[in-house]
CHARMM-style PDB file with segment names, atoms N, HN, CA, C and O in Angstrom:
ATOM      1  N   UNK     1     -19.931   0.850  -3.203  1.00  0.00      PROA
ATOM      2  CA  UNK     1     -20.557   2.077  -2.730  1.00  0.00      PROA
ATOM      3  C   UNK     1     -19.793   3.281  -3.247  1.00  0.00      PROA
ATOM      4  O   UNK     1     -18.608   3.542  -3.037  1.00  0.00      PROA
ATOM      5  N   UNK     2     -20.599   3.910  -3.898  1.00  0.00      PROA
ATOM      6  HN  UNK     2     -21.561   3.698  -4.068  1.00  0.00      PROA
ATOM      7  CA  UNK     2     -19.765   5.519  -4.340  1.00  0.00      PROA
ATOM      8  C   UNK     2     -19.622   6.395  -2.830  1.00  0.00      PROA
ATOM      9  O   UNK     2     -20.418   6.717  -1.948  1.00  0.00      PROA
ATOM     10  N   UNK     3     -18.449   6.542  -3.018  1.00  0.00      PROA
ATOM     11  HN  UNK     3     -17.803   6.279  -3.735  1.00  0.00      PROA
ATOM     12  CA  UNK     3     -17.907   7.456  -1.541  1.00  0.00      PROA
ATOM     13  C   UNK     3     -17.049   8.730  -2.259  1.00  0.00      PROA
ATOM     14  O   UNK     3     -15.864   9.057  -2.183  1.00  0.00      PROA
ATOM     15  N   UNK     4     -18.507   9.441  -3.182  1.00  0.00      PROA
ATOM     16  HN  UNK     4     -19.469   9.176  -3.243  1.00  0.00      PROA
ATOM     17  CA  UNK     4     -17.516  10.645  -3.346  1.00  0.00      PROA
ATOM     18  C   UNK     4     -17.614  11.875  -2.671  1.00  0.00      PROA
ATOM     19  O   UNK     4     -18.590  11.943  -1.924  1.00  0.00      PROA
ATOM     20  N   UNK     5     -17.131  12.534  -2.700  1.00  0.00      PROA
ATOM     21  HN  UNK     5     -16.338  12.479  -3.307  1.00  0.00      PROA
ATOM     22  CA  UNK     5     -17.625  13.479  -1.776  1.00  0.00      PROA
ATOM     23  C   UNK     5     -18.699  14.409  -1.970  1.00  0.00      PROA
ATOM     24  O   UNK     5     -18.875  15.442  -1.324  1.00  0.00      PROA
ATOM     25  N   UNK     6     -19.552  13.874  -3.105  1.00  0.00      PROA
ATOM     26  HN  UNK     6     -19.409  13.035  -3.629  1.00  0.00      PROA
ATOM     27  CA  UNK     6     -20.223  14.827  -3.299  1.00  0.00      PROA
ATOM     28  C   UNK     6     -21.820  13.563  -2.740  1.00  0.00      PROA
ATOM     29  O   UNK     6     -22.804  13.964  -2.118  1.00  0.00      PROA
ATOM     30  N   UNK     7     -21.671  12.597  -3.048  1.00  0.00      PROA
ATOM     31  HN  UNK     7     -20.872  12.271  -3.553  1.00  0.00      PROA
ATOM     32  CA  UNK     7     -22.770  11.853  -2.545  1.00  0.00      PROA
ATOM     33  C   UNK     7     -24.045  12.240  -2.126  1.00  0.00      PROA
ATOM     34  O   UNK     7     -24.275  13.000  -1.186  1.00  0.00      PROA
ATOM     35  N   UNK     8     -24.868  11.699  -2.847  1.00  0.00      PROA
ATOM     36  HN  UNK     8     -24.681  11.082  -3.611  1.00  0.00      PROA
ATOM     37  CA  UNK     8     -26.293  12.694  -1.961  1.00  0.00      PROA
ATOM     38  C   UNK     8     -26.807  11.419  -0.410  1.00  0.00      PROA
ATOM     39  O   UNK     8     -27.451  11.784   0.574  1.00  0.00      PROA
ATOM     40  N   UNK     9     -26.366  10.201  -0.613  1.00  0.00      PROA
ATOM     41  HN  UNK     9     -25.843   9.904  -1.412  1.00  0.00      PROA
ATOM     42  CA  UNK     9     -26.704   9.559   0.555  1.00  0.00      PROA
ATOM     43  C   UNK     9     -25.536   8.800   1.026  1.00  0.00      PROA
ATOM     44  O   UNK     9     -24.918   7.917   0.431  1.00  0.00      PROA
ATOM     45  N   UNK    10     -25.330   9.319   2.257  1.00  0.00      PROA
ATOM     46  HN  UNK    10     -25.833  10.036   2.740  1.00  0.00      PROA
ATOM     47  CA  UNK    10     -23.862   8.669   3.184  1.00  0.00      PROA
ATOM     48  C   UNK    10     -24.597   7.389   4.696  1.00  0.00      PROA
ATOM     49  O   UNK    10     -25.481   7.503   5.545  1.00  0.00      PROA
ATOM     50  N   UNK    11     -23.655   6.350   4.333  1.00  0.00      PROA
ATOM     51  HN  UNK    11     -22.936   6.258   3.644  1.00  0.00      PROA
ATOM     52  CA  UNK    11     -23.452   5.404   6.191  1.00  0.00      PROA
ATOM     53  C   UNK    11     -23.340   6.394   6.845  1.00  0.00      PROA
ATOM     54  O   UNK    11     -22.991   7.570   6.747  1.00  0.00      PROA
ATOM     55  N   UNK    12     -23.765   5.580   7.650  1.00  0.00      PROA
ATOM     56  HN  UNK    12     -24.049   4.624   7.730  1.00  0.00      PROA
ATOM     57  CA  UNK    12     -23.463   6.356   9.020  1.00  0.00      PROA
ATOM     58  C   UNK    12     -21.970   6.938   9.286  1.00  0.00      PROA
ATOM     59  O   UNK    12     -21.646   8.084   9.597  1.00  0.00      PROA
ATOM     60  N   UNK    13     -21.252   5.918   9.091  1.00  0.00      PROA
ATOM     61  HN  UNK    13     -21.515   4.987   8.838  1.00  0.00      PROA
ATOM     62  CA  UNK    13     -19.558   6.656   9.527  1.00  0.00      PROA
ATOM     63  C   UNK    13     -19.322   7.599   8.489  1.00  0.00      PROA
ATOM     64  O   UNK    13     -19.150   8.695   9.022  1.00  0.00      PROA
ATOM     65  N   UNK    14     -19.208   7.703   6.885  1.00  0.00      PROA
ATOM     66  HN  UNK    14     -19.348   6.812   6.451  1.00  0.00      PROA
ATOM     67  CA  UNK    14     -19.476   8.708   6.415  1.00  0.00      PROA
ATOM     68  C   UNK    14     -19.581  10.180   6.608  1.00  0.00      PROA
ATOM     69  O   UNK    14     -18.838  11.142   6.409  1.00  0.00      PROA
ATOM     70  N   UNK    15     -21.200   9.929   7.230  1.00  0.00      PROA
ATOM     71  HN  UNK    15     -21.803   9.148   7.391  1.00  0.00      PROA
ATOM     72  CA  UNK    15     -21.767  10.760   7.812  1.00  0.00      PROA
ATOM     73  C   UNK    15     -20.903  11.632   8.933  1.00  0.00      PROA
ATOM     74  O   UNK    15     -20.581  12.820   8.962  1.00  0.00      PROA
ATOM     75  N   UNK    16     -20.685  10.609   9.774  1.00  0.00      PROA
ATOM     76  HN  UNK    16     -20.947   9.644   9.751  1.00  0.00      PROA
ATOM     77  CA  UNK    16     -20.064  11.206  11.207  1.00  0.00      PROA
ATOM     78  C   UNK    16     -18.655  11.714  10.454  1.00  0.00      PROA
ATOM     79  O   UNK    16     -18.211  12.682  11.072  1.00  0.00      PROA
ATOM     80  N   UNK    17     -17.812  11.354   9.298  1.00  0.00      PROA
ATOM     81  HN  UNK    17     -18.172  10.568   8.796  1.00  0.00      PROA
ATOM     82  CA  UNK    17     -16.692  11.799   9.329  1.00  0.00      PROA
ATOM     83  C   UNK    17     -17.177  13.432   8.984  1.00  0.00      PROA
ATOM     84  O   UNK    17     -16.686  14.373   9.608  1.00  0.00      PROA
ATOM     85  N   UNK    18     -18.255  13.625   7.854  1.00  0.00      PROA
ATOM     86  HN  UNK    18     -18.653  12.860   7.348  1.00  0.00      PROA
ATOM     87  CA  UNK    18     -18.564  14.450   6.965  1.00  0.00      PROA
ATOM     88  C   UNK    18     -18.579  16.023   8.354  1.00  0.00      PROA
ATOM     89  O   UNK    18     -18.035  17.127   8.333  1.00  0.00      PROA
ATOM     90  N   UNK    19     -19.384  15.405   9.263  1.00  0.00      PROA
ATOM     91  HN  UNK    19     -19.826  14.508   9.280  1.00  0.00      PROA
ATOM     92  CA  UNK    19     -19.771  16.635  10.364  1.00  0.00      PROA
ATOM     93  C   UNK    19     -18.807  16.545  11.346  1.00  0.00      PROA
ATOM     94  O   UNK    19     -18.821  17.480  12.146  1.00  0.00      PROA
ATOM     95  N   UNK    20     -18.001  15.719  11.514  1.00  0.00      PROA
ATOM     96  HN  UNK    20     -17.989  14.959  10.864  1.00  0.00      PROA
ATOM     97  CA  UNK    20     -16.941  15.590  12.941  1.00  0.00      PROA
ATOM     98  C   UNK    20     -17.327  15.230  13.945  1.00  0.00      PROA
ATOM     99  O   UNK    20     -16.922  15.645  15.030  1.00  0.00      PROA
ATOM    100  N   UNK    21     -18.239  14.335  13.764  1.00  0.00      PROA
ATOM    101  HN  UNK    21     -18.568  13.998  12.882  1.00  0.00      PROA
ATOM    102  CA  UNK    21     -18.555  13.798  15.317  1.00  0.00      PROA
ATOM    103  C   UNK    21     -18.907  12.777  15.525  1.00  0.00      PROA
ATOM    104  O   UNK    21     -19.681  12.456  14.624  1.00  0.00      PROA
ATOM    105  N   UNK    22     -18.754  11.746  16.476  1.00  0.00      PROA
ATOM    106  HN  UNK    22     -18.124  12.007  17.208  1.00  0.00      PROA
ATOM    107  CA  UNK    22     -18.505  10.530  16.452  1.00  0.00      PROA
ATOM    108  C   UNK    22     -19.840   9.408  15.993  1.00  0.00      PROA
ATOM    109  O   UNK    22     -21.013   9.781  15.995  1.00  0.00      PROA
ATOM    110  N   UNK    23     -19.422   8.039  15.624  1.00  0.00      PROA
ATOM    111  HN  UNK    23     -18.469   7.736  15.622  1.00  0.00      PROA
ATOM    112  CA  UNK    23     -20.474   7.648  15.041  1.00  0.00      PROA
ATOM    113  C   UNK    23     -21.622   7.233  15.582  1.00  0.00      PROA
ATOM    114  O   UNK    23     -22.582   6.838  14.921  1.00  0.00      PROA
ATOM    115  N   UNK    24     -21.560   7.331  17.277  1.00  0.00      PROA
ATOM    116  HN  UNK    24     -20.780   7.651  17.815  1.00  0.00      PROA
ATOM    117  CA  UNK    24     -22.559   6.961  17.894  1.00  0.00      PROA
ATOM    118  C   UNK    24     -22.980   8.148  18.221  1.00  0.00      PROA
ATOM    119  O   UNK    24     -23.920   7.965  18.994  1.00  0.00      PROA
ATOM    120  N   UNK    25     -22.772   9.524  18.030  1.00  0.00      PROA
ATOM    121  HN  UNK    25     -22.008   9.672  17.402  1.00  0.00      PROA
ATOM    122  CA  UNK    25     -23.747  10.796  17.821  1.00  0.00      PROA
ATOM    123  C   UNK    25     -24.833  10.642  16.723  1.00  0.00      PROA
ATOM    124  O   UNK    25     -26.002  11.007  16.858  1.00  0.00      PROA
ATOM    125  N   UNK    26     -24.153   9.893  15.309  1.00  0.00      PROA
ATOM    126  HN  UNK    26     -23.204   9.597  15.200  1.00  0.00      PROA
ATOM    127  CA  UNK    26     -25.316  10.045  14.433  1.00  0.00      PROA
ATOM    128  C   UNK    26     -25.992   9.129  14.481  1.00  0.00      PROA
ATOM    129  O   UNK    26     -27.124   9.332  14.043  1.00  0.00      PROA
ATOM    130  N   UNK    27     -25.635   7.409  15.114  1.00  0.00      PROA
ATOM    131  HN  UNK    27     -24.715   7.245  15.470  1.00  0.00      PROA
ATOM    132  CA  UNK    27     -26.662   6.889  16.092  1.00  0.00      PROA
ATOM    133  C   UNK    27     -27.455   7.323  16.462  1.00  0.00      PROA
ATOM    134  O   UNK    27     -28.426   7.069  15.750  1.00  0.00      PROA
ATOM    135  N   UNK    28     -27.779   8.141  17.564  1.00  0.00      PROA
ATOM    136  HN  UNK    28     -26.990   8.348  18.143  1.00  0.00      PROA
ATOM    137  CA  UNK    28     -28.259   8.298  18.291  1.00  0.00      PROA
ATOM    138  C   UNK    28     -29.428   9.605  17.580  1.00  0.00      PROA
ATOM    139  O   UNK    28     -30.622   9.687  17.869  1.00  0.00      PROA
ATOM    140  N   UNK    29     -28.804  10.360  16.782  1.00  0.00      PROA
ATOM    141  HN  UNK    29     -27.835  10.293  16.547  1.00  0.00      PROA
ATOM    142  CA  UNK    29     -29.258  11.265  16.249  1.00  0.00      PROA
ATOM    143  C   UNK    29     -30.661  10.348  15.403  1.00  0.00      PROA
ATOM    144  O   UNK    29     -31.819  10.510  15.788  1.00  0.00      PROA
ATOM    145  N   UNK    30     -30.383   9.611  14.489  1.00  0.00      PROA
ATOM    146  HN  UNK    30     -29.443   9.479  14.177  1.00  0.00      PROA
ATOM    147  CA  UNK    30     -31.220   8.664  13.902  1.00  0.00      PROA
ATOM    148  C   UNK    30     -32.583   8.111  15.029  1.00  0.00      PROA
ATOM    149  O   UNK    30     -33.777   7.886  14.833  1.00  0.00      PROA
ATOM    150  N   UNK    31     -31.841   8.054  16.050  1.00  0.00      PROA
ATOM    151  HN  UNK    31     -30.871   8.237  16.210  1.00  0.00      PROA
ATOM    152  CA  UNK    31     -33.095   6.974  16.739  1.00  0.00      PROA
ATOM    153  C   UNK    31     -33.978   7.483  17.492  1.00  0.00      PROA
ATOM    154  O   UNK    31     -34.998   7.047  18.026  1.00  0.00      PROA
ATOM    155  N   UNK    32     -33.040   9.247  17.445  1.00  0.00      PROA
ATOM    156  HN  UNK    32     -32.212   9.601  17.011  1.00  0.00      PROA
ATOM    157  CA  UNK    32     -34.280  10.289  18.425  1.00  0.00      PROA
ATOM    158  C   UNK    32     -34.961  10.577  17.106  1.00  0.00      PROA
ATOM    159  O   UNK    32     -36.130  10.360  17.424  1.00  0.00      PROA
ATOM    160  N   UNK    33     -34.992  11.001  15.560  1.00  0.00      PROA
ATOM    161  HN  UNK    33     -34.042  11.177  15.303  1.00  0.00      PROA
ATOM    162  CA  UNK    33     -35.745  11.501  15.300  1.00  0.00      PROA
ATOM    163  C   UNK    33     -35.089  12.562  14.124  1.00  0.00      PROA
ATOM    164  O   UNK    33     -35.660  12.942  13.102  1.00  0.00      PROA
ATOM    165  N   UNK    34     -33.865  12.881  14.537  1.00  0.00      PROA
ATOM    166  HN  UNK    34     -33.402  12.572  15.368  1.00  0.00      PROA
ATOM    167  CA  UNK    34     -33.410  14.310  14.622  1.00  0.00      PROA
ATOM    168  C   UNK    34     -32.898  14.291  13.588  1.00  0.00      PROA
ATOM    169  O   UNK    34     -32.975  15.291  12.874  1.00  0.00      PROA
ATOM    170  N   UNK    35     -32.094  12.965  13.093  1.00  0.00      PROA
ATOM    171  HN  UNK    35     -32.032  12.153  13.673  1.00  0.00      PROA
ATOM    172  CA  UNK    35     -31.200  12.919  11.580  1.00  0.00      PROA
ATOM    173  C   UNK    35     -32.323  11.968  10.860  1.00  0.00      PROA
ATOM    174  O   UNK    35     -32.834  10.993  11.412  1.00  0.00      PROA
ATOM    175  N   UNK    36     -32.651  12.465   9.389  1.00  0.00      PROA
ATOM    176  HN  UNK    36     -32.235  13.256   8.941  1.00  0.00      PROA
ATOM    177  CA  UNK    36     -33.178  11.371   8.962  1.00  0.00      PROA
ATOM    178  C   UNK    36     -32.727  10.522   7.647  1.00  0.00      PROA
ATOM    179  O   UNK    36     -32.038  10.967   6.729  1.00  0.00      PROA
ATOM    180  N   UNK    37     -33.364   8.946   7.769  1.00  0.00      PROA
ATOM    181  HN  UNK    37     -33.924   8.584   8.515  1.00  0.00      PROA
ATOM    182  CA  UNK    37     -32.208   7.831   6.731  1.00  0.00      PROA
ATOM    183  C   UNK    37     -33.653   7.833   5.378  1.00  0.00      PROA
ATOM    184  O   UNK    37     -34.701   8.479   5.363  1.00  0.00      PROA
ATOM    185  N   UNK    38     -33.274   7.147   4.707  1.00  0.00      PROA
ATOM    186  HN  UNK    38     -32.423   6.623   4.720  1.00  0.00      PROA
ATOM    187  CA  UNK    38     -33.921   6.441   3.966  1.00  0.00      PROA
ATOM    188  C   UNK    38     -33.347   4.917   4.160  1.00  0.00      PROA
ATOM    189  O   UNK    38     -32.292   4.624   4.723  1.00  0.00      PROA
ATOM    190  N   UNK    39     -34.239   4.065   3.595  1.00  0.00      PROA
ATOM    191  HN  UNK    39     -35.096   4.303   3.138  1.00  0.00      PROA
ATOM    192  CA  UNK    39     -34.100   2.952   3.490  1.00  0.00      PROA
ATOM    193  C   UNK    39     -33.808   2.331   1.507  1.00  0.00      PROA
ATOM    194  O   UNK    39     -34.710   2.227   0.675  1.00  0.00      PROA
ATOM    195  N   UNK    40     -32.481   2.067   1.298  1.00  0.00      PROA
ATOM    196  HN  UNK    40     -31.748   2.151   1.973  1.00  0.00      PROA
ATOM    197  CA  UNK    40     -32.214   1.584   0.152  1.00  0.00      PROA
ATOM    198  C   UNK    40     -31.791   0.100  -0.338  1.00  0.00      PROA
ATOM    199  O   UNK    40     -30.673  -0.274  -0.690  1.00  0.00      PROA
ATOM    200  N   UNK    41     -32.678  -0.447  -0.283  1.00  0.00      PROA
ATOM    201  HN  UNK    41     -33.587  -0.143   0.003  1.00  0.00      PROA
ATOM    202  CA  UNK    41     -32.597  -1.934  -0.430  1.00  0.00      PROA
ATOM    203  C   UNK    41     -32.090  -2.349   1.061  1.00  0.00      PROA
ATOM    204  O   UNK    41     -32.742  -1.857   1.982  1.00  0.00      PROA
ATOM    205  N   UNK    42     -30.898  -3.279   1.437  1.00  0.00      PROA
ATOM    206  HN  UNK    42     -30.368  -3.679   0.689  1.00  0.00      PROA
ATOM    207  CA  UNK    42     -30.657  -3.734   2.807  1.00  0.00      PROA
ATOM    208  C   UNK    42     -30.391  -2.397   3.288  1.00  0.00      PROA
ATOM    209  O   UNK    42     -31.133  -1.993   4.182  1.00  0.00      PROA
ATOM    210  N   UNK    43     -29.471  -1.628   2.866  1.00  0.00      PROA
ATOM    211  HN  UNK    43     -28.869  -1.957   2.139  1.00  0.00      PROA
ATOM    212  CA  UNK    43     -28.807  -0.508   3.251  1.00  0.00      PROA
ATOM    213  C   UNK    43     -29.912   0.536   4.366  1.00  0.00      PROA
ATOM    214  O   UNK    43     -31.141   0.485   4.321  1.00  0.00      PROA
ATOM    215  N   UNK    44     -29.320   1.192   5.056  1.00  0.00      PROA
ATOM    216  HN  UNK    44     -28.322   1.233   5.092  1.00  0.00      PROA
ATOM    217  CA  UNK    44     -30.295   2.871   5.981  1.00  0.00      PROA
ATOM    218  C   UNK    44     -29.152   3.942   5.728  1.00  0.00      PROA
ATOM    219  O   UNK    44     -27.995   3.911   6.147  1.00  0.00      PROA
ATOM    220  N   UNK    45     -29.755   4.869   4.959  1.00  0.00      PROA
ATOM    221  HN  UNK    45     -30.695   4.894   4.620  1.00  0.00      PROA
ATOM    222  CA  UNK    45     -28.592   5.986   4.542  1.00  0.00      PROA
ATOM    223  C   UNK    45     -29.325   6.850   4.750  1.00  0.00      PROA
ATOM    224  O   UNK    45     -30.552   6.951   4.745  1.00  0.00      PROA
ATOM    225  N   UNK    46     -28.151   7.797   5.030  1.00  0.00      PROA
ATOM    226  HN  UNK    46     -27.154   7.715   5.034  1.00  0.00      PROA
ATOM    227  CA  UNK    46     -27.988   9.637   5.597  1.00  0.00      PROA
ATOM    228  C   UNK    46     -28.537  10.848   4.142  1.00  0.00      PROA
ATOM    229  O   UNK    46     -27.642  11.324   3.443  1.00  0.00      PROA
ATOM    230  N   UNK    47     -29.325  11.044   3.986  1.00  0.00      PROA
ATOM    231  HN  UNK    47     -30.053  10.658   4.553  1.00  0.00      PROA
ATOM    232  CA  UNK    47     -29.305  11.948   2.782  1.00  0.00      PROA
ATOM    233  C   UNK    47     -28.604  13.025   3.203  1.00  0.00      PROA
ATOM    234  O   UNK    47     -29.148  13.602   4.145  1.00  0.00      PROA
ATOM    235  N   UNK    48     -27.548  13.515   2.819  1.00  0.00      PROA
ATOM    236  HN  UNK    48     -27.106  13.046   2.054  1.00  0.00      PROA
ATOM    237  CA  UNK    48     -26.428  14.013   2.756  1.00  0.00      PROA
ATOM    238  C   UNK    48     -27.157  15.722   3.093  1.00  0.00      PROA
ATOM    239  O   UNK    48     -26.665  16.409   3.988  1.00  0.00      PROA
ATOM    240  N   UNK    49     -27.924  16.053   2.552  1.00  0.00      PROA
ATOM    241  HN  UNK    49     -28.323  15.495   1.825  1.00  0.00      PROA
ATOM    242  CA  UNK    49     -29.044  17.240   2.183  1.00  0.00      PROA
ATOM    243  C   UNK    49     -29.705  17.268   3.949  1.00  0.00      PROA
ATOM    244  O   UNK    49     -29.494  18.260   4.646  1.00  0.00      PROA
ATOM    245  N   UNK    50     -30.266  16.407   4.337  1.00  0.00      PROA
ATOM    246  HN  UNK    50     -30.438  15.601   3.771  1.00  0.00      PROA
ATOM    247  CA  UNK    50     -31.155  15.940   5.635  1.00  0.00      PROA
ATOM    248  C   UNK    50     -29.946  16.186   6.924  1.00  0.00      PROA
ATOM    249  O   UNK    50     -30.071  16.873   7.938  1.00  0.00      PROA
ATOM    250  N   UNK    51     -28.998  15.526   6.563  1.00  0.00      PROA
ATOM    251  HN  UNK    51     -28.897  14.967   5.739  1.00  0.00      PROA
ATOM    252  CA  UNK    51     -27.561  15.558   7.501  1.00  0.00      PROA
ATOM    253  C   UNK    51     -27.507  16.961   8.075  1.00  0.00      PROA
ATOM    254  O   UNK    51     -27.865  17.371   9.179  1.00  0.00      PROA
ATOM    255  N   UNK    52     -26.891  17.679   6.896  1.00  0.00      PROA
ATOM    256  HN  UNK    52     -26.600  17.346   5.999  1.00  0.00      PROA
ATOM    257  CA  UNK    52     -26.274  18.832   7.429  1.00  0.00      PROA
ATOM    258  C   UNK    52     -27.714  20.420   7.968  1.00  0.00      PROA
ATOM    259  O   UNK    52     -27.587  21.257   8.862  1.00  0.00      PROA
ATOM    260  N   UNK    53     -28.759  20.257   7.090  1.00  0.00      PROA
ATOM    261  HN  UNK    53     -28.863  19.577   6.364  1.00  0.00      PROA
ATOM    262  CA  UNK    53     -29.924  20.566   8.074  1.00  0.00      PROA
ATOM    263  C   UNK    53     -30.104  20.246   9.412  1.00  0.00      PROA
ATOM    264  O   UNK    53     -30.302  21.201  10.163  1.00  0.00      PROA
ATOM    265  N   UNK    54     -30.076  18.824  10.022  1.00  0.00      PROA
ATOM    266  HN  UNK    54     -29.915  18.048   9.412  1.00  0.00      PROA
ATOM    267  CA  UNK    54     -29.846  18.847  11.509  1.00  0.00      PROA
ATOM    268  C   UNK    54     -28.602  19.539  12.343  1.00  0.00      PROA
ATOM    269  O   UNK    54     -28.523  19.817  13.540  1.00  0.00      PROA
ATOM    270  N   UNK    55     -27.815  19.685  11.441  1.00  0.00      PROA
ATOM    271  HN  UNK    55     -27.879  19.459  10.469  1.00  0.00      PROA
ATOM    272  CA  UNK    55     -26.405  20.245  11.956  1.00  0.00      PROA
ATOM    273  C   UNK    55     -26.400  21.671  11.900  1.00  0.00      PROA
ATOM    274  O   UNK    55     -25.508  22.404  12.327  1.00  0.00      PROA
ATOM    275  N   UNK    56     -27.829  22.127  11.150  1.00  0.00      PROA
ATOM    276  HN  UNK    56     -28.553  21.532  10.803  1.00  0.00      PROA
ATOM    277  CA  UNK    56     -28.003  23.918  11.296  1.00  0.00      PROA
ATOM    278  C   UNK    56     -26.873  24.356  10.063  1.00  0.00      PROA
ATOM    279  O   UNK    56     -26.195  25.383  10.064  1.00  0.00      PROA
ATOM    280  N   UNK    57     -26.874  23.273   9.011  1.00  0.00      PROA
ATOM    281  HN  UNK    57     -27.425  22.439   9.010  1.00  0.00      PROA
ATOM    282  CA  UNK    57     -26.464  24.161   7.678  1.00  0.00      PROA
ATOM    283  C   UNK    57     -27.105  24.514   6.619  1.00  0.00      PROA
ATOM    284  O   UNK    57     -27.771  23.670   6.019  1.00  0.00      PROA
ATOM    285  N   UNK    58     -27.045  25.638   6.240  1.00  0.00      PROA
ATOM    286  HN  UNK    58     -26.504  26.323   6.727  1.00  0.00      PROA
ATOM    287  CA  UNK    58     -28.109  25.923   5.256  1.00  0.00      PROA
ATOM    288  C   UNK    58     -27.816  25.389   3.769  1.00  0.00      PROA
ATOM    289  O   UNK    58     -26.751  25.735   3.257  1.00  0.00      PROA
ATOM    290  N   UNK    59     -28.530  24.720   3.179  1.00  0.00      PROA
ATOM    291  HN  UNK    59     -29.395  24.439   3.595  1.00  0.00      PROA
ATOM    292  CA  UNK    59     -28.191  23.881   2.052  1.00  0.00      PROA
ATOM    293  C   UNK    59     -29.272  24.731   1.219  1.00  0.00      PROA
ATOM    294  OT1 UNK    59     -29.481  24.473   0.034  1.00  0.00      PROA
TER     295      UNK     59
END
């Protein structure tokens, strides 16, 4: 897995390191609705772009 920091799709922990908050926030974020994944082969990833929009950053 490329884990650079520029990544356009992050895991979940990733994710949670990327915004600071724990990994069952972006759990949970995912299952209301609010963060959204794609599906990449087995994998469910964070589009990195989608992430920080729920977090109220302007990208």
């Amino acid at each position: 897995m490329n884990r650079s920091p520029q990544s356009l799709a992050l895991t979940m922990k990733d994710a949670a390191k990327l915004v600071g908050v724990d990994y069952r926030t972006i759990k949970l974020g995912i299952e209301s609705g609010t963060i959204p994944t794609v599906q990449l082969g087995p994998r469910r990833m964070i589009p990195r772009v989608g992430l920080l929009r729920a977090f109220g950053v302007d990208v």
